[in-house]
C-alpha positions as CSV (number, residue, x, y, z in Angstrom):
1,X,53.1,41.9,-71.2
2,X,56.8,42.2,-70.5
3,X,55.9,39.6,-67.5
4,X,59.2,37.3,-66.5
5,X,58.8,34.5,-64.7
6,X,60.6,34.0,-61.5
7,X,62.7,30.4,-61.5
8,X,61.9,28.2,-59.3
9,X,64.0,28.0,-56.2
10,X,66.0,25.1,-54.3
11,X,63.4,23.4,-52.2
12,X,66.7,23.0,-49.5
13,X,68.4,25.9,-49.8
14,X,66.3,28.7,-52.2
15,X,68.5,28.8,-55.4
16,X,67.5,28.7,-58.7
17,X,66.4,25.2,-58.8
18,X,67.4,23.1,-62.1
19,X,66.5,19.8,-61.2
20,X,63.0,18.8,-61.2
21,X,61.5,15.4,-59.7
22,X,57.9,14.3,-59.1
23,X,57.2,11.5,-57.6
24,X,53.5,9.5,-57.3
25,X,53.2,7.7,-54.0
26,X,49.7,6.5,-53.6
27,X,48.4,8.6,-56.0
28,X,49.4,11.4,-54.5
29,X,51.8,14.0,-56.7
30,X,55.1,14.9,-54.7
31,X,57.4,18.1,-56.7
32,X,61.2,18.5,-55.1
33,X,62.9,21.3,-56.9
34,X,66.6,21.0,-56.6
35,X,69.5,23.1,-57.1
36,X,72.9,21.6,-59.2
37,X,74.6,21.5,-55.9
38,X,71.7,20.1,-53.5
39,X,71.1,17.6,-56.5
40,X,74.5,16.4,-56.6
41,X,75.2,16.5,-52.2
42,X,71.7,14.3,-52.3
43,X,73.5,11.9,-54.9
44,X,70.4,12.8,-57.6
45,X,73.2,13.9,-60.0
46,X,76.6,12.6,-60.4
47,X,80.0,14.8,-60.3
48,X,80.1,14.9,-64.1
49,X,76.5,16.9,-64.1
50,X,74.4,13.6,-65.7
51,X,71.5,14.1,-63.3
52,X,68.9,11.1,-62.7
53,X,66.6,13.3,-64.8
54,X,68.3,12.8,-67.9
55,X,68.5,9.6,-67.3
56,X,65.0,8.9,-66.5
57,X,63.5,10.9,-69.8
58,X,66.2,8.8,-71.7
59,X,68.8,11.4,-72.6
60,X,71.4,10.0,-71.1
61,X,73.3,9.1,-74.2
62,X,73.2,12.9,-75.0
63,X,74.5,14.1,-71.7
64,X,77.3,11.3,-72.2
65,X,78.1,13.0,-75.7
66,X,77.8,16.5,-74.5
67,X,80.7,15.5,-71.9
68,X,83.0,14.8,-74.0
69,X,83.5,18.4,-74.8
70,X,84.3,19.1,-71.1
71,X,87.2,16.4,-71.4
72,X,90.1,18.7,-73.3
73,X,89.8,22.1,-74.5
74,X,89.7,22.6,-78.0
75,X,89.1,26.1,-79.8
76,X,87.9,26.9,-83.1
77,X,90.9,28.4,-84.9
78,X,88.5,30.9,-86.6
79,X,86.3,32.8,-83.6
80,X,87.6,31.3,-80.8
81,X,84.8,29.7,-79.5
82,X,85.8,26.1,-77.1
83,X,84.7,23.3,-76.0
84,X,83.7,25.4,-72.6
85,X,82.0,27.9,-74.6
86,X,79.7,25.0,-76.4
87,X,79.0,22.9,-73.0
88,X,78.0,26.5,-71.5
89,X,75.8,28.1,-74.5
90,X,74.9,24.7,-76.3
91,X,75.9,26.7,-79.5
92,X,78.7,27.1,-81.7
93,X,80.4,30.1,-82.8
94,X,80.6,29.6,-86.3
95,X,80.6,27.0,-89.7
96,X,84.7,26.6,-89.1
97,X,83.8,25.1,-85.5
98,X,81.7,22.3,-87.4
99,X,85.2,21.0,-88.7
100,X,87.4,22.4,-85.6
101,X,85.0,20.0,-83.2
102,X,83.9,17.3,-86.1
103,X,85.2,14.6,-83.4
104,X,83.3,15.4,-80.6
105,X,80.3,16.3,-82.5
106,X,79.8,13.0,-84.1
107,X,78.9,10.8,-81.1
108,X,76.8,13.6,-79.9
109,X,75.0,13.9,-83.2
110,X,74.8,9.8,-83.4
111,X,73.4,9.4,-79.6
112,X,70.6,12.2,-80.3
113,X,69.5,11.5,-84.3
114,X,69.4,8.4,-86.9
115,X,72.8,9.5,-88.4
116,X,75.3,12.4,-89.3
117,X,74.4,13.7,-92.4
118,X,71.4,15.5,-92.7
119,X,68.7,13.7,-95.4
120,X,65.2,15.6,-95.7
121,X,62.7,15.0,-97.4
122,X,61.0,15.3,-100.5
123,X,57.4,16.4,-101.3
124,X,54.9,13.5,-103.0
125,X,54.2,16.0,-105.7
126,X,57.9,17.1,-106.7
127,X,58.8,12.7,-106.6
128,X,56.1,12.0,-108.7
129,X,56.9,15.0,-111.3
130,X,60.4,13.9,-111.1
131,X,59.6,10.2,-111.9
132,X,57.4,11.4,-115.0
133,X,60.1,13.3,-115.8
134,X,62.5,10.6,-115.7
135,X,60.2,8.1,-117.6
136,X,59.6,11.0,-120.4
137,X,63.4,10.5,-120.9
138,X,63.4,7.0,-121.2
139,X,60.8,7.2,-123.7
140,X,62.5,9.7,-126.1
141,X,65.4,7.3,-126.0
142,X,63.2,5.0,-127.2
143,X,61.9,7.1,-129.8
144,X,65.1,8.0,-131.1
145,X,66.3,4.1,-131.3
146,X,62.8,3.7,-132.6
147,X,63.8,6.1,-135.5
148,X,67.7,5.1,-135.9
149,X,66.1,1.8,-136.6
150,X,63.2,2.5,-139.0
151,X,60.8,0.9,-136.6
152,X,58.3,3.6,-137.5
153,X,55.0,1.9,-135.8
154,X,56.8,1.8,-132.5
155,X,58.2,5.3,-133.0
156,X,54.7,6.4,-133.2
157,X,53.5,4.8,-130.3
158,X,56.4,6.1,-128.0
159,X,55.4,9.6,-129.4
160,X,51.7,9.4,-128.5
161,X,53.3,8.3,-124.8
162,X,55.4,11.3,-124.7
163,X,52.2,13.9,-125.8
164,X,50.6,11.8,-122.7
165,X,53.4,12.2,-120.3
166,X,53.7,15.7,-121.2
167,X,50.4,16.7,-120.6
168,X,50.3,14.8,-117.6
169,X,53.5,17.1,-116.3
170,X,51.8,20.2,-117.3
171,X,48.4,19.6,-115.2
């Protein structure tokens, strides 16, 4: 149960390999495992650690962004954590690093999601009770003006709408 796997080592020069290539040549399946530094002395990954596997499976954006951290060392003025610390861990020390780093975490959030600001989602049945909530407010406005203006046939109508809506709410 408490089994660990072993990593993989450098095909080249037995390291823990971290690069990982296959490659189909006449429909045959061919596996190199590389370490960094075999990757990078066979020109599979370039001096700023973008490998060609990143940019093959399209995150190349992301390993752009996540470089920028490596360009100056900034630390959060709260726990200390840097930009090293982040490149290293992929983590930040705490919420005051959010602002510290807001800079370099924008492109990085922008090349790896729709936008910066987080959106969600809401649930069909809360949008739908929030829309009959919403129209049951417009029509006890209209009820009300119904009243205000002696328009007592209307005002009836609107108030069989509401017992409607409301039931509808409660179910």
């Amino acid at each position: 149960m408490g089994d660990k796997k072993k990593p993989i080592k450098c095909d080249l020069c037995e390291k823990e390999a971290t690069v990982h290539l296959t490659q189909i040549i006449n429909s045959k399946m061919h596996k190199i495992n590389l370490c960094v530094d075999c990757a990078k002395e066979k020109g599979i990954a370039d001096p700023k650690g973008i490998s060609i596997e990143d940019l093959l499976s399209g995150q190349f954006e992301q390993a752009l962004a996540a470089n920028l951290f490596q360009t100056g060392q900034v630390s959060c003025k709260n726990c200390g954590c840097t930009t090293q610390d982040f490149n290293n861990k992929g983590l930040l020390g705490c919420p005051q690093c959010y602002t510290e780093f807001h800079d370099l975490l924008i492109p990085l959030l922008k090349s790896i999601q729709k936008g910066v600001s987080h959106v969600g989602k809401v649930p069909k049945c809360s949008l739908n009770r929030k829309q009959l909530k919403s129209k049951l407010k417009d029509l006890e406005k209209q009820l009300q003006l119904a009243i205000k203006e002696e328009r007592y046939e209307d005002a009836a109508r609107f108030r069989d709408q509401i017992k409607s809506f409301t039931n509808n709410i409660k179910d």
